[in-house]
Structure formats: C-alpha cells, structure tokens
C-alpha positions as a Markdown table, in Angstrom:
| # | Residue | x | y | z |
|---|---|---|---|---|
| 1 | Unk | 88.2 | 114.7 | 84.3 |
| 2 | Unk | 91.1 | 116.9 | 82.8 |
| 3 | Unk | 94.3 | 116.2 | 83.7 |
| 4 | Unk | 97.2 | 119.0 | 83.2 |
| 5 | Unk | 100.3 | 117.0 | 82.3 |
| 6 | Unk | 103.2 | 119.1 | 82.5 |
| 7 | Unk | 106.1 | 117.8 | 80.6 |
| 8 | Unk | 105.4 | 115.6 | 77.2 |
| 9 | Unk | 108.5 | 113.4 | 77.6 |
| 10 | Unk | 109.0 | 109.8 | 78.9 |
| 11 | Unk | 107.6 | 110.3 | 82.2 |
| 12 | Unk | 104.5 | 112.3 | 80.3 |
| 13 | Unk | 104.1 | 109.5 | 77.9 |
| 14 | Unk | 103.9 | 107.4 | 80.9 |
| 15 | Unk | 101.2 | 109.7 | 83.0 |
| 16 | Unk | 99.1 | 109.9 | 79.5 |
| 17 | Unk | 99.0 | 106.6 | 78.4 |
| 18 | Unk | 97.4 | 105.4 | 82.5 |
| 19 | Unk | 94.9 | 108.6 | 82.4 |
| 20 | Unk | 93.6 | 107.4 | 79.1 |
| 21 | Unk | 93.4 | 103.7 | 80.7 |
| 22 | Unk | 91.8 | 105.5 | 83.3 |
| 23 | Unk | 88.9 | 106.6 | 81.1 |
| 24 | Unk | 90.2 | 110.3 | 81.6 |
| 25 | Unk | 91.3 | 113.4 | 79.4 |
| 26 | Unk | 94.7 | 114.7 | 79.4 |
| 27 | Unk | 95.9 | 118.4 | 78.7 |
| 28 | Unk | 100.3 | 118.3 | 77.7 |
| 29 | Unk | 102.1 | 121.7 | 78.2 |
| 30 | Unk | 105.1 | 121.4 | 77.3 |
| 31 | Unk | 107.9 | 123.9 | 75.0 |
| 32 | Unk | 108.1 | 121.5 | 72.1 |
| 33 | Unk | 105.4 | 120.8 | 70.0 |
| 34 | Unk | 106.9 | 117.6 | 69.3 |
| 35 | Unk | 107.8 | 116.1 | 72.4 |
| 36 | Unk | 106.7 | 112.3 | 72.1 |
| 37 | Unk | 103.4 | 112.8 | 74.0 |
| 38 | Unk | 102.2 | 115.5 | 72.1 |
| 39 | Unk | 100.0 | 113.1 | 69.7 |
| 40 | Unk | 99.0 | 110.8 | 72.6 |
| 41 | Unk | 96.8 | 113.4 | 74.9 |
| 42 | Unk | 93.3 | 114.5 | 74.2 |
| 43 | Unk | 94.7 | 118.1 | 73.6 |
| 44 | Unk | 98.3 | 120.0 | 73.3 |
| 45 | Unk | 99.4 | 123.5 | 74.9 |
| 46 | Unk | 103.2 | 125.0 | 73.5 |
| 47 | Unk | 104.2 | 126.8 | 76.6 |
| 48 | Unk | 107.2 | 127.9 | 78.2 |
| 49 | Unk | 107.3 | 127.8 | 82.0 |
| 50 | Unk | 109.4 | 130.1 | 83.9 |
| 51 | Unk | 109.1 | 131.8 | 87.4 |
| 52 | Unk | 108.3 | 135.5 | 85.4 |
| 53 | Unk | 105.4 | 133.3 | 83.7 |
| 54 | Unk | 104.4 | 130.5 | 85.9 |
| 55 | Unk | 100.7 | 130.4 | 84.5 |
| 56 | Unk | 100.1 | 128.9 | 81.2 |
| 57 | Unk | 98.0 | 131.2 | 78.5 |
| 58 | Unk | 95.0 | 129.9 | 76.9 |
| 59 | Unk | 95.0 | 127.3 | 78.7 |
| 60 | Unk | 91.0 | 125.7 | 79.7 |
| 61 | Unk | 89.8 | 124.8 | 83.3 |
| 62 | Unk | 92.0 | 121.5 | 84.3 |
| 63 | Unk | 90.7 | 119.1 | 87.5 |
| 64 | Unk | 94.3 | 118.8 | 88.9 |
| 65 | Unk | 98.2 | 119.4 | 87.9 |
| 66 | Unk | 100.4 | 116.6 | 87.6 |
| 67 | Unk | 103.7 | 117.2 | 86.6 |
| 68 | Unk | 106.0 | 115.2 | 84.3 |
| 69 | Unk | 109.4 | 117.0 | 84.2 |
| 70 | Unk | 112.7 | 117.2 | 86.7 |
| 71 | Unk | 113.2 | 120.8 | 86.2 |
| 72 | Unk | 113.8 | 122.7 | 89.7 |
| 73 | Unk | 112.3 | 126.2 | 87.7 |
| 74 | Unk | 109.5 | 124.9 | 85.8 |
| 75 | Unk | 108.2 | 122.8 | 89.1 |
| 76 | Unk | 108.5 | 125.8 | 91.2 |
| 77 | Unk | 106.6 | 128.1 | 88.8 |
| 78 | Unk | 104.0 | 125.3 | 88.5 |
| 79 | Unk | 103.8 | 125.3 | 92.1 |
| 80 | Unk | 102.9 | 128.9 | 92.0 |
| 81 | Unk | 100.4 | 128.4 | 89.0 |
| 82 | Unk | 98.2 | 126.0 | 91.6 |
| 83 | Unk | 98.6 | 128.2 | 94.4 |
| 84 | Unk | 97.2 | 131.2 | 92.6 |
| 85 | Unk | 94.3 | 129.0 | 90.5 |
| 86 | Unk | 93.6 | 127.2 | 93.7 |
| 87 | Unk | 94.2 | 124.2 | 91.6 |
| 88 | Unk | 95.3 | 120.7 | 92.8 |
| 89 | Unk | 98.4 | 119.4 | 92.3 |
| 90 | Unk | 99.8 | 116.2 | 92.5 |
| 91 | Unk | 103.6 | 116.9 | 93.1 |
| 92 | Unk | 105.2 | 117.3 | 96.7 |
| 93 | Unk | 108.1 | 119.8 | 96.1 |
| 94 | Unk | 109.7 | 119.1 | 99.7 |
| 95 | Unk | 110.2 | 115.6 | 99.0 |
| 96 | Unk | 111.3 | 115.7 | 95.9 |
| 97 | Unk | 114.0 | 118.6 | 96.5 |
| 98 | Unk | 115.4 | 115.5 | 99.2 |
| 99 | Unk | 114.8 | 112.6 | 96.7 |
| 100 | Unk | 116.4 | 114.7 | 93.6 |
| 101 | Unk | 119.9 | 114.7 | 95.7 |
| 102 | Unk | 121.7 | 111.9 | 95.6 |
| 103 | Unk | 123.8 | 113.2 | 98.3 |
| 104 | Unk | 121.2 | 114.2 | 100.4 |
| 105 | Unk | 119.0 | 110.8 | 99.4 |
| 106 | Unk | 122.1 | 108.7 | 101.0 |
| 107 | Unk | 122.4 | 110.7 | 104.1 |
| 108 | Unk | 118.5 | 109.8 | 105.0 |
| 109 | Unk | 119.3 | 106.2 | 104.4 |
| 110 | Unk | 122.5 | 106.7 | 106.7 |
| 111 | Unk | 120.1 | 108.1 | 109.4 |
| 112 | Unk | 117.4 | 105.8 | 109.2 |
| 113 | Unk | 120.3 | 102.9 | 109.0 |
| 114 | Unk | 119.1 | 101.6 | 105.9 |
| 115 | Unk | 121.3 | 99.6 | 103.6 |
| 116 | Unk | 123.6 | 100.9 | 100.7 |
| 117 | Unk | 126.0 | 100.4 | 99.4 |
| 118 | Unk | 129.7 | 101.6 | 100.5 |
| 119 | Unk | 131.1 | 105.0 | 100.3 |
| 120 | Unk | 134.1 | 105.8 | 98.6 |
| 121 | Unk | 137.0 | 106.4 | 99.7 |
| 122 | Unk | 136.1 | 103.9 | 102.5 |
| 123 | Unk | 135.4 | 101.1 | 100.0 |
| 124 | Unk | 137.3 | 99.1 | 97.5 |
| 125 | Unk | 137.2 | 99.1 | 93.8 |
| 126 | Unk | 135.2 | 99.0 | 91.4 |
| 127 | Unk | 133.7 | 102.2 | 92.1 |
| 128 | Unk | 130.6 | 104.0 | 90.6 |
| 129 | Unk | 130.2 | 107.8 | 90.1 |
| 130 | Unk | 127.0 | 109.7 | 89.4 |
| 131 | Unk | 126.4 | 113.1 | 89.1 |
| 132 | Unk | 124.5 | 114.5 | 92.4 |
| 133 | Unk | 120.8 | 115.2 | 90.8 |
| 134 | Unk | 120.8 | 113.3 | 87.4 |
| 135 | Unk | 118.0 | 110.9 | 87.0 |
| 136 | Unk | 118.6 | 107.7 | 85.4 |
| 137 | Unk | 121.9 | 106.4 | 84.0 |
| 138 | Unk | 122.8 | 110.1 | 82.8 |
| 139 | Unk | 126.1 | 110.9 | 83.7 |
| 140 | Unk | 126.7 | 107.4 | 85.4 |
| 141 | Unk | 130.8 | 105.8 | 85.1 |
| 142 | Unk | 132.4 | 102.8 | 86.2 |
| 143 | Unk | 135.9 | 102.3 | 87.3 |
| 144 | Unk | 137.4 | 99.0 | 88.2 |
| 145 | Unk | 140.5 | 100.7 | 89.1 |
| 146 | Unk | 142.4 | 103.6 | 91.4 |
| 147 | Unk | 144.6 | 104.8 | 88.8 |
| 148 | Unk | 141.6 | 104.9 | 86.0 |
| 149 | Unk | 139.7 | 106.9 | 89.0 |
| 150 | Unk | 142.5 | 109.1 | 89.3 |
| 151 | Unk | 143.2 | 109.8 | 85.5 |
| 152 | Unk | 139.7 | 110.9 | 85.2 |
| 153 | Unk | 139.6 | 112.9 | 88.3 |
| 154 | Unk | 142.8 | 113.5 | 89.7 |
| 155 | Unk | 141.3 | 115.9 | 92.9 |
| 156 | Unk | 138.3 | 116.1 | 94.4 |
| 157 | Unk | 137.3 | 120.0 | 92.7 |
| 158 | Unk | 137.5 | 117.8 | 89.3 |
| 159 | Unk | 134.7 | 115.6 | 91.1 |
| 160 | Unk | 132.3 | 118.1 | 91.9 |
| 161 | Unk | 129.2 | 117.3 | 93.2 |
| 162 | Unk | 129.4 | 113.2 | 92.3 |
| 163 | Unk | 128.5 | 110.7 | 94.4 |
| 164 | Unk | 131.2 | 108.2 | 94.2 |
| 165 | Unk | 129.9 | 104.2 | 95.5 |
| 166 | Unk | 130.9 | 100.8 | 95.6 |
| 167 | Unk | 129.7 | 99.0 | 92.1 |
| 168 | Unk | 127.8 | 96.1 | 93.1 |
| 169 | Unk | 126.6 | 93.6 | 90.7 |
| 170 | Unk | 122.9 | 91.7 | 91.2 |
| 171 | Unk | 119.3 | 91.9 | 90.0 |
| 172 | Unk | 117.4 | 95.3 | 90.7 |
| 173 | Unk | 114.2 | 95.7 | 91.3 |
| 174 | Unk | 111.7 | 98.9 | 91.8 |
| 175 | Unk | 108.7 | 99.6 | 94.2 |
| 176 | Unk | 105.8 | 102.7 | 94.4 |
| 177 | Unk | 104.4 | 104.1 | 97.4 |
| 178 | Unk | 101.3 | 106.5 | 97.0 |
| 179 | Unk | 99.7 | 108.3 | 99.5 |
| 180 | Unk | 100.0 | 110.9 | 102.3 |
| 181 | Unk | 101.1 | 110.0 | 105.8 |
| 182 | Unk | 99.2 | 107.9 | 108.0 |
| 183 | Unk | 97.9 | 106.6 | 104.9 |
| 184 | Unk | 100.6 | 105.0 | 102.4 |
| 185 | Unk | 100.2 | 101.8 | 100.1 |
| 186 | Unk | 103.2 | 100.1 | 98.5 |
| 187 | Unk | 102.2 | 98.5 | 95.5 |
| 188 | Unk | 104.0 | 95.8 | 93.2 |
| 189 | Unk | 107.3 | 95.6 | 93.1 |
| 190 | Unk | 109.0 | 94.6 | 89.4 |
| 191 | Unk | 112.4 | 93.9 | 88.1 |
| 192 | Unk | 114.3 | 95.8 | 86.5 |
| 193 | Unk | 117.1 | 94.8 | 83.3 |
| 194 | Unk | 119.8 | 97.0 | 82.6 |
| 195 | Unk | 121.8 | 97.9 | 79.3 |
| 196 | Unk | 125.2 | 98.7 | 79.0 |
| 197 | Unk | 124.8 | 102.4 | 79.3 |
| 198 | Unk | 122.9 | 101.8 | 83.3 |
| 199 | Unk | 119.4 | 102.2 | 81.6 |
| 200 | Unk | 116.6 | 100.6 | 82.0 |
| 201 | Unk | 116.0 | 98.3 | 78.7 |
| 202 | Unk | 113.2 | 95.7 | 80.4 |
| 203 | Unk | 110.8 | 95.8 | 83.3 |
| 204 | Unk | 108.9 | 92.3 | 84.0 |
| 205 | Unk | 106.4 | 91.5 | 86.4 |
| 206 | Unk | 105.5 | 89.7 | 88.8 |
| 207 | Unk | 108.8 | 89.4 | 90.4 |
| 208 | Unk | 111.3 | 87.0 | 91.2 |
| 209 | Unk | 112.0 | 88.3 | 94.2 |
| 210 | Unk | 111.6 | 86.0 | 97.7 |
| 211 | Unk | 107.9 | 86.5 | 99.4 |
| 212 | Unk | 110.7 | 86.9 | 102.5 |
| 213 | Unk | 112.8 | 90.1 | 100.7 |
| 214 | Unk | 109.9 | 91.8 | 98.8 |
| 215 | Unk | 108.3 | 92.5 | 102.6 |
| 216 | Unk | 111.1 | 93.6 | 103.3 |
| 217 | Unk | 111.6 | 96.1 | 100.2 |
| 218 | Unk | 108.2 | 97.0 | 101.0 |
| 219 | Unk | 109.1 | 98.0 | 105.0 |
| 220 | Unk | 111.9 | 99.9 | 103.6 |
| 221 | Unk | 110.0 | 101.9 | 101.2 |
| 222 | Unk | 107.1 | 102.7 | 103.3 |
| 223 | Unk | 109.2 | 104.1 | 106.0 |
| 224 | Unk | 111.6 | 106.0 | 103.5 |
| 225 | Unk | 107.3 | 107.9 | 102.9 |
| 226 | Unk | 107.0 | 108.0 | 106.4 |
| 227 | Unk | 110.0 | 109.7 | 107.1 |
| 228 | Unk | 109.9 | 112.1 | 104.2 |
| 229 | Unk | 106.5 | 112.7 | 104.9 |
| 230 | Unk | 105.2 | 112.1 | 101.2 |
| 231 | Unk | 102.0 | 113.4 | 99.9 |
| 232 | Unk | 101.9 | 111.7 | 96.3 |
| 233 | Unk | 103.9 | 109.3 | 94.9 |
| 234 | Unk | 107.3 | 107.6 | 95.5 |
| 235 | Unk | 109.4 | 105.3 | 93.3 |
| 236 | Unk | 112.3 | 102.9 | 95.6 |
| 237 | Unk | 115.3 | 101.1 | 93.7 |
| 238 | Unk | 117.5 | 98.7 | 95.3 |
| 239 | Unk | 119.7 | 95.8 | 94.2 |
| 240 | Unk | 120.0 | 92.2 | 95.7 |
| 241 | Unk | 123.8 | 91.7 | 96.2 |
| 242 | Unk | 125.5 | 88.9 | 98.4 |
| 243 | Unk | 121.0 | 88.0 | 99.7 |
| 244 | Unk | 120.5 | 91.6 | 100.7 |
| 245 | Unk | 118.5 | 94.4 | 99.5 |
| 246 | Unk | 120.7 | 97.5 | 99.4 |
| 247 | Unk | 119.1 | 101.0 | 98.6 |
| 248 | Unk | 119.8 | 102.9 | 95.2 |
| 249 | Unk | 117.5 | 106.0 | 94.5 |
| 250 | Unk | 114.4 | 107.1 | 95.4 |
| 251 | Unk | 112.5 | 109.9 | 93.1 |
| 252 | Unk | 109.8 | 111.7 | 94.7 |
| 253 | Unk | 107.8 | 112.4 | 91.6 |
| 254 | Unk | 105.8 | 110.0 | 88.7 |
| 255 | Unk | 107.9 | 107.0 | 87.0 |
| 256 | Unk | 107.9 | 105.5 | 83.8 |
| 257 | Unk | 107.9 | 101.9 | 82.7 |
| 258 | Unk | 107.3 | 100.6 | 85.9 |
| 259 | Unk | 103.4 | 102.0 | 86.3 |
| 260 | Unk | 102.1 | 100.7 | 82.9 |
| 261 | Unk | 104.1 | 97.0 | 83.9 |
| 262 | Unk | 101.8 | 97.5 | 87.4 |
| 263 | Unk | 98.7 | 98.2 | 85.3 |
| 264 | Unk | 98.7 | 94.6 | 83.3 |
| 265 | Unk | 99.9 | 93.2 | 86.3 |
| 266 | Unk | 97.5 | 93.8 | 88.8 |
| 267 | Unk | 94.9 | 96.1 | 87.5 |
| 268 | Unk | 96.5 | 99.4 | 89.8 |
| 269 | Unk | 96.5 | 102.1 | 87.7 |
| 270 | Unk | 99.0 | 105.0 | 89.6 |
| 271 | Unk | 97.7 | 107.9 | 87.7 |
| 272 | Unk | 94.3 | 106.5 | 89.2 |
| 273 | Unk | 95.8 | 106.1 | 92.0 |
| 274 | Unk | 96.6 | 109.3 | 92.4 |
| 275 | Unk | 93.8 | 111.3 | 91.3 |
| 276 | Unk | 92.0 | 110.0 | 93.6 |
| 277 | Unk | 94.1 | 110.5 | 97.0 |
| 278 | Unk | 94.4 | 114.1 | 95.5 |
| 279 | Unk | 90.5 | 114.5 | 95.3 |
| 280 | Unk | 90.0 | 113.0 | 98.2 |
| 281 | Unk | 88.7 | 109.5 | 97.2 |
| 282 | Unk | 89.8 | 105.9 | 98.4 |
| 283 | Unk | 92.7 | 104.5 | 96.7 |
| 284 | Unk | 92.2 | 101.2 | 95.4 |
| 285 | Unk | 94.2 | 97.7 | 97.5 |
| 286 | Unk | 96.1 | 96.0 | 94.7 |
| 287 | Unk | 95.4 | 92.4 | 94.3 |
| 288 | Unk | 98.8 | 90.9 | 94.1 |
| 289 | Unk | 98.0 | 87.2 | 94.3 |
| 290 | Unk | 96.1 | 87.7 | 91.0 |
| 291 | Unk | 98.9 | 89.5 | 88.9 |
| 292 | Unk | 99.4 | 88.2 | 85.4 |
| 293 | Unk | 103.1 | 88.6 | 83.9 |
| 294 | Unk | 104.0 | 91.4 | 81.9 |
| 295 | Unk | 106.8 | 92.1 | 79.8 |
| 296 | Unk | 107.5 | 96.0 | 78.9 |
| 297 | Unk | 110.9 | 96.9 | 77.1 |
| 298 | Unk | 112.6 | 99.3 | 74.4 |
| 299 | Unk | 112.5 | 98.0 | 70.8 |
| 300 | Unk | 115.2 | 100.5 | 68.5 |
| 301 | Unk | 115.2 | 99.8 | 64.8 |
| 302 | Unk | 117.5 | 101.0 | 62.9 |
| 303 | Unk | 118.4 | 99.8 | 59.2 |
| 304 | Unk | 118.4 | 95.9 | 59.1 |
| 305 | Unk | 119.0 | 95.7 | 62.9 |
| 306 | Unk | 116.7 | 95.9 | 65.6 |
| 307 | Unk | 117.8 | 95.5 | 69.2 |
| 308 | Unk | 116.0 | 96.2 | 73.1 |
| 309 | Unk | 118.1 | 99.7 | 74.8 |
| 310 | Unk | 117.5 | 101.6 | 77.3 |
| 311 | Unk | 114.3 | 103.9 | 77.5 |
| 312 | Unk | 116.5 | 106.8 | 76.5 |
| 313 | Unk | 115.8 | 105.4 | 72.8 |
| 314 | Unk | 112.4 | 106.5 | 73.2 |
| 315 | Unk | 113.0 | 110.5 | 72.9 |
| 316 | Unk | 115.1 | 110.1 | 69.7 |
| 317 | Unk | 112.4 | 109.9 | 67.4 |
| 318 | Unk | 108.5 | 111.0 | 67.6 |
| 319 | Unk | 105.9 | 112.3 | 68.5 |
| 320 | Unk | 104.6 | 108.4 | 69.0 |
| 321 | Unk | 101.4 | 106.9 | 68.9 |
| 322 | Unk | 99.8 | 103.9 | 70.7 |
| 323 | Unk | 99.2 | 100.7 | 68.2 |
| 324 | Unk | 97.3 | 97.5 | 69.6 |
| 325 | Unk | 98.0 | 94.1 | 68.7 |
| 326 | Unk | 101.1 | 95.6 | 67.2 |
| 327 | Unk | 102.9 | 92.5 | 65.2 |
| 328 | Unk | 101.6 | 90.4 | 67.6 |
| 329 | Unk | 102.5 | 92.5 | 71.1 |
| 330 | Unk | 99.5 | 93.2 | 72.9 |
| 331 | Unk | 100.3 | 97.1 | 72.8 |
| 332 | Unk | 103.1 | 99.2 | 71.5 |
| 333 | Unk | 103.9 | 103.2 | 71.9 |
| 334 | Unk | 105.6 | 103.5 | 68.7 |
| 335 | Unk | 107.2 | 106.2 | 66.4 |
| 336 | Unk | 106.6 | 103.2 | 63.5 |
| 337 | Unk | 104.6 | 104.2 | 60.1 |
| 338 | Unk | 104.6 | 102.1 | 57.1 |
| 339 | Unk | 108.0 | 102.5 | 55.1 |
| 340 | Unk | 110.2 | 104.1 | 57.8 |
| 341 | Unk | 113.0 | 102.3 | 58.4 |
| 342 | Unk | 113.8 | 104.0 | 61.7 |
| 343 | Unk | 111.9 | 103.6 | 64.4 |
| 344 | Unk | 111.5 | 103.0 | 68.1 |
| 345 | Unk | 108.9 | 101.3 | 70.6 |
| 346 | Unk | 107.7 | 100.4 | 73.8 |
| 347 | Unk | 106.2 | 97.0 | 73.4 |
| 348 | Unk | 104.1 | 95.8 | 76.6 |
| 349 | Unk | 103.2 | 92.0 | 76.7 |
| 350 | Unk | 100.9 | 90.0 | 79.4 |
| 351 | Unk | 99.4 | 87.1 | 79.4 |
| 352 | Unk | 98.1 | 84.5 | 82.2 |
| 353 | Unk | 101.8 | 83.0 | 82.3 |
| 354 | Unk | 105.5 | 83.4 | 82.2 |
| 355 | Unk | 105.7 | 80.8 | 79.5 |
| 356 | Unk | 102.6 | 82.8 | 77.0 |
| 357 | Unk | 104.2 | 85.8 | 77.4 |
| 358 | Unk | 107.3 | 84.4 | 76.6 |
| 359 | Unk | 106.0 | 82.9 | 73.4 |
| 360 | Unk | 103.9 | 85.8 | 72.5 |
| 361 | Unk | 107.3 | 88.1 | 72.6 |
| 362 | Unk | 109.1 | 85.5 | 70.7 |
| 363 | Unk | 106.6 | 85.5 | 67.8 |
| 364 | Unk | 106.3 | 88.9 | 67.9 |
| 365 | Unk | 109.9 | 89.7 | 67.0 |
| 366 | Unk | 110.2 | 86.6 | 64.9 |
| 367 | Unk | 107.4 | 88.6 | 62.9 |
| 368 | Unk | 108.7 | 91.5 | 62.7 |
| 369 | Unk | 112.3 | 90.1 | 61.6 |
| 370 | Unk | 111.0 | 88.6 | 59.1 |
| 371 | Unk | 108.8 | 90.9 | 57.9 |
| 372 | Unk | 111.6 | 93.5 | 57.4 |
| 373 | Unk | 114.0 | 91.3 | 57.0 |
| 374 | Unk | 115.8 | 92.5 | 60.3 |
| 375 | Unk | 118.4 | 90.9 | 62.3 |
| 376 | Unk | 117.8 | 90.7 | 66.5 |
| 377 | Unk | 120.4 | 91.9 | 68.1 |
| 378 | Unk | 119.6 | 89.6 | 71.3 |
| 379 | Unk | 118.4 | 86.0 | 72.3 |
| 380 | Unk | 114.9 | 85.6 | 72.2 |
| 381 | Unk | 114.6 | 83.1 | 75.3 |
C-alpha cells in the first residue's frame, strides 16, 4: 500500500507517522524539500500544485490520495488529479469548504441548535476575534474590554471577515468522526491544553470528561457528519464552561496531535481508519474501556531553556525524524542531533496508568535537564 500524502507539514507528519504504524508506504509531495516530513516517508516528490498543473510529474502509481494541507487551490487541483487518474481520494471538498468557515461553521450550529458560544455585539466582554478561515490559534485576539475592541477596530470594514465571540474560559476537549453517511464512528475523545498564544501545547488521553458529557460530545459530533454529509474524516472542538459543552470548530479534513494520542490509547489508527472506508473495507470499533493514558506535547529547546509550546514550534526547525525510547519518552518526532543546541519535539508517552506516565514524563525531562544542563520552563507534576 502507497499512500500519496499531499502536504509535508504538521498535519503530514501526523498522516505519515499512523501509515507507517499502519505497516504501509507513504509518497510526500510537497514544494519544499524540507518541509518536516520530508525525512519521515518511504519516498519524497518536490512539486508545485496549481490548477494549470494539478497532476504531479514523475510521480509512481499511488493506492489512494490523502491530503495534508488547507490550501483552497492546491486541494482543488488535487481533486482534479484523482478525477482524471481515477485515483482515490480521501478528502471531501464540500464539507470542508463549510468546516474551513468559521462563519459558515457557526451558522450550521445555529440551525441545528447546537451550543456556542455568544455572538458579538449581542454578548458582553471579554470578547474573542478570529479570522474567518484560519486554522488554529493563527490570527486569534482577546479583548477584555469595549474601548480596547474599538482602538483596534474602530468600524466594522476594519473587521473584515472575523468572527468576533464571547471568550469563555474551561477545559477543551477534541473528538473524530470517520466514515460516510449511514455509516459514521466517533472515536475517543481527548483533552486538549492550551498555551498563551491559543495553541495546542498538550493532548492527554483518556479523558476527564463525565461518561454523562462525552455521550453527549459524541451525539453532537455525529450529527454535525450527518448533517454535512461527510465522507472521510471530521475533527469536533468544544469547551466545558459553566457544565456545558459549547461548540468551537470543526475541520473537515485529517488532524494532528490528536490521532497519534488515539493510537496509544486505544489501538485506532485514523489513517487506518481511513484507508480502509476509502477501499471499501470494515473500519475497525475502538475499544475504549481498554485505553491506556497517553501524554503527547511540544518540547522547544532553545539555549539553556527548554519549555512545552504550542505545536506551531514544530515547523520552525527540521526536516525531523522519529527516535524511540528517546531520553526516556517512549517515542519522539524530533529535529534533535547530537550537539545542536536548538531543537524541537513531539514527545508521546503511555503507559498502563495516569500515575506511570506521569513518572515516565517526569524522568524524562529530569534527564534531559540534566543532561544539558537545561532549565524547565514548567512544573513537572
């Protein structure tokens, strides 16, 4: 099995690192030889997509398409590329040219009668603004005041396209759903840490969430697929603020972080997953009651500190490799070599328990601190 990954960033590294768990071969096209992927697959293609030149040169026989990029052009041009090759791909454009929109992402959860939170001007400060189709914490602001909203944009053609919300405050948590309709599966849901910046620093597993409220993040989620009539995969946000689950995003196209925490957790491998409702085969039930906890987060060293950030840190420096028993962490996706005092890491722990994972963390950075003689920028329990 060859898999055609298109896009050799986070969401790549994500979709290689599961097809090589998988036991399968990955092809990365992508316009940067060094995009962080680019030593991780079984074999590399340079290549520009644009809608002139939707179908990649030299490039061998792959068993399906699975993108790994946001980028309106290049996914359309892909989309062409499997129509004319007759090639399979594992993208469904319609739903994610709904889920890309914030705008039009909260006006489905407005019809369905979903929860989220308020809309400004009808709610009461703080506020949050994000830019309409920016994944992630791109873009995002905070203000905790009208006249800082104002000074920053003092009419609405100074606001463009943002959607402006209430800012709650809680824990978050994420969800998949794979499939196609009439036959959807919502697999483990995980929680999600923040840094200061919005992003995503930490994903654990299993979560903390109430039996009660992740059947109901699940109920949400599965009729967000029904109603968008997803063929693929889905990825549903929310936060927990004043005991209710109130809707963030959803994204209409492959994650990262949160399908390699599901992996060590309960043995579901998405890419897997995926493959095999594209080809036609049975998708696998995950086994919940059996998960084990899991621990994946952003390790940035730099000089003689070393602190967990968001997984923007994760494009600053590569291409990266994968390392096991890395210091002590089960398995790392690293930029480290030997005498390079800037570096970066995803380090993925899991373990039978909450408590030996937590030690196995702690004596990895402990190691690690003292073997560079670094200082840890956050508490280690």
């Amino acid at each position: 099995m060859l898999i055609a990954v298109i896009g050799g960033k986070l969401q790549g590294v994500e979709v290689v690192y599961l097809a090589r768990k998988a036991g399968w071969k990955t092809l990365v096209i992508d316009k940067n030889p060094d995009a962080p992927a680019a030593r991780l697959c079984d074999h590399f293609l340079e290549y520009k997509f644009s809608l002139d030149h939707p179908i990649p040169r030299d490039c061998p026989e792959v068993d399906f398409i699975l993108p790994a990029i946001e980028d309106t052009e290049v996914l359309t041009a892909i989309d062409t590329w499997s129509k004319v090759k007759n090639i399979p791909l594992a993208f469904d454009l319609n739903a994610y040219q709904t889920s890309c929109s914030k705008l039009k992402s909260n006006a489905l959860f407005t019809k369905m009668n979903l929860p989220l939170p308020g809309t400004w001007p009808d709610c009461s400060f703080p506020v949050v603004a994000k830019p309409d189709e920016a994944s992630g914490s791109h873009g995002v602001e905070v203000f905790n005041d009208s006249k800082a909203f104002s000074a920053r944009f003092p009419d609405r053609q100074k606001l463009g396209n943002r959607v402006v919300q209430e800012y709650i405050t809680g824990p978050s948590y994420s969800i998949e759903v794979v499939g196609g309709p009439g036959n959807y599966l919502a697999l483990q849901v995980t929680d999600l840490s923040m840094d200061k910046t919005f992003d995503c620093k930490r994903i654990t597993a299993p979560t903390t969430l109430s039996f009660h409220k992740i059947d109901q993040f699940k109920e949400m989620a599965l009729a967000l697929a029904r109603e968008i009539k997803l063929t693929g995969i889905m990825d549903v946000e929310v936060i927990l603020n004043n005991n209710e689950l109130k809707l963030l995003e959803i994204d209409a196209r492959f994650p990262s972080q949160t399908p390699m925490t599901v992996l060590w957790s309960t043995g579901i491998n998405m890419v897997e997953q995926l493959g095999n409702l594209l080809l036609g085969k049975r998708m696998a039930d995950p086994k919940m009651n059996e998960a084990q906890f899991v621990i994946v987060e952003h390790l940035f060293v730099s000089g003689s500190d070393m602190e967990i950030l968001g997984e923007h840190i994760m494009s600053l420096d590569g291409p990266l490799t994968l390392e096991t028993d890395f210091f002590g962490c089960n398995e790392a996706i690293t930029s480290y070599t030997p005498g390079k005092n800037r570096w970066v890491a995803t380090m993925i722990f899991f373990a039978k328990s909450q408590n030996e994972v937590n030690a196995r963390r702690r004596n990895c950075y402990e190691q690690i601190s003292k073997r560079f003689g670094l200082k840890f920028k956050e508490q280690l329990d």
